[in-house]
Each structure stands twice: as structure tokens, then as C-alpha cells.
C-alpha positions as CSV (number, residue, x, y, z in Angstrom):
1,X,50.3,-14.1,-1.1
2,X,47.2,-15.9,-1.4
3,X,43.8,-14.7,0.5
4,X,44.0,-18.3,2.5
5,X,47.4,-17.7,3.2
6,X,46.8,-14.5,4.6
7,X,43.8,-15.7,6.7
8,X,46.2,-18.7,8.3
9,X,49.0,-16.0,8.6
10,X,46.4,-13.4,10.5
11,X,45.0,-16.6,12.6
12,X,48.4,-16.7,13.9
13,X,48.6,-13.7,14.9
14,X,50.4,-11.8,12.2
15,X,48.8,-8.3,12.3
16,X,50.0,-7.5,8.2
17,X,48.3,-10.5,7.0
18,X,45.0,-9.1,9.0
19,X,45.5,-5.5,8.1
20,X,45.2,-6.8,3.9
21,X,42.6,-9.1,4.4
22,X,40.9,-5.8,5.5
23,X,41.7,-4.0,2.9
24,X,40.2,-6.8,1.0
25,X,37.3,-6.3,2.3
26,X,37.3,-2.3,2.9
27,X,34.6,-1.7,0.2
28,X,31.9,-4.0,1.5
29,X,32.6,-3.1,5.2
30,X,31.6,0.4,4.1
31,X,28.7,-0.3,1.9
32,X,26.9,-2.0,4.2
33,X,27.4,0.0,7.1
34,X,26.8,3.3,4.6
35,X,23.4,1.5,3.8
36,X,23.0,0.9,7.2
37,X,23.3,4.2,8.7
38,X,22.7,7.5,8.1
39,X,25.7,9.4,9.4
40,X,29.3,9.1,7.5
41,X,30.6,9.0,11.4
42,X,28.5,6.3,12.9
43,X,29.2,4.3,9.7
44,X,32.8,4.8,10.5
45,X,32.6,4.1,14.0
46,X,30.8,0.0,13.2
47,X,33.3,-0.3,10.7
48,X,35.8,0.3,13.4
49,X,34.4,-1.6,15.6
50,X,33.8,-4.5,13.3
51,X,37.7,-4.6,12.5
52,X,38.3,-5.0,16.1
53,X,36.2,-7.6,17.2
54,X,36.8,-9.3,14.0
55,X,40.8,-9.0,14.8
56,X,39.8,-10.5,18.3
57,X,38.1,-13.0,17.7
58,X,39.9,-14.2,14.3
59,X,41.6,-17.2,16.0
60,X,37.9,-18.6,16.5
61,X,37.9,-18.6,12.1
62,X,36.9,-21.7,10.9
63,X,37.3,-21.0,6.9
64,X,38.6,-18.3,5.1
65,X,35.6,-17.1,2.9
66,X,33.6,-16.5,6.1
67,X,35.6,-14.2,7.0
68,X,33.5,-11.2,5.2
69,X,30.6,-12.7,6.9
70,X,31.9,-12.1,10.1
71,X,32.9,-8.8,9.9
72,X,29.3,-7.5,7.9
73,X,27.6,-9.7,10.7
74,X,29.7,-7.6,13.2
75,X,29.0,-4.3,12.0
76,X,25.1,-5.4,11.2
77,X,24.0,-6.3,14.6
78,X,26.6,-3.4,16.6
79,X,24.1,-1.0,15.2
């Protein structure tokens, strides 16, 4: 399955197409919250919360390659 696919299949509502666009993404998500922030656990904690807001508010996704955009914005300005 394609990237766009999964982002119109996770629009949708389907929670597996969400949970591997994350994983997609797992590596930045912790790099910049890593650079971010000093502490492994409050690095964890924005990438957390990042996945959940981005999960809530992915029906408001225009295109699919802002999708990492979203979620680094998230974690950038949660912390």
C-alpha cells in the first residue's frame, strides 16, 4: 500500500493505516523531539502527544506530505 493510500485510509478513520504512517515517520518524530529536549522521557512524552493530536485531528489533512509537518509542528510547539 502506498503512503497516499494509507493517508486517505487513516483520514477515514482506519487506525492500521495511521499506526504505519507513524511508523513512517518514527525516526524524525524522535530526532526532533531528542534535539529538542534534554530528557529521553519528556522526548517521549511530545512524541506521544504529537501522535495523538495528530490522530485527532488527521481528518482536517489536506495533503499527504504535510503530514510530517504536522506531527514535528505538534511536538515543536507542545514543548
Amino acid at each position: 500500500m502506498s503512503y497516499e493510500q494509507d493517508v486517505i485510509l487513516a483520514r477515514d478513520g482506519d487506525r492500521d493505516a495511521f499506526v504505519r504512517l507513524i511508523r513512517h515517520h518514527e525516526g524524525s518524530l524522535y530526532r526532533v523531539a531528542k534535539g529538542m529536549l534534554d530528557l529521553e522521557a519528556d522526548s517521549m512524552d511530545a512524541i506521544q502527544e504529537a501522535i495523538v493530536k495528530a490522530y485527532s485531528s488527521i481528518t482536517k489533512l489536506r495533503e499527504a506530505k504535510f503530514i510530517v509537518a504536522q506531527e514535528v509542528k505538534t511536538v515543536f510547539f507542545n514543548f
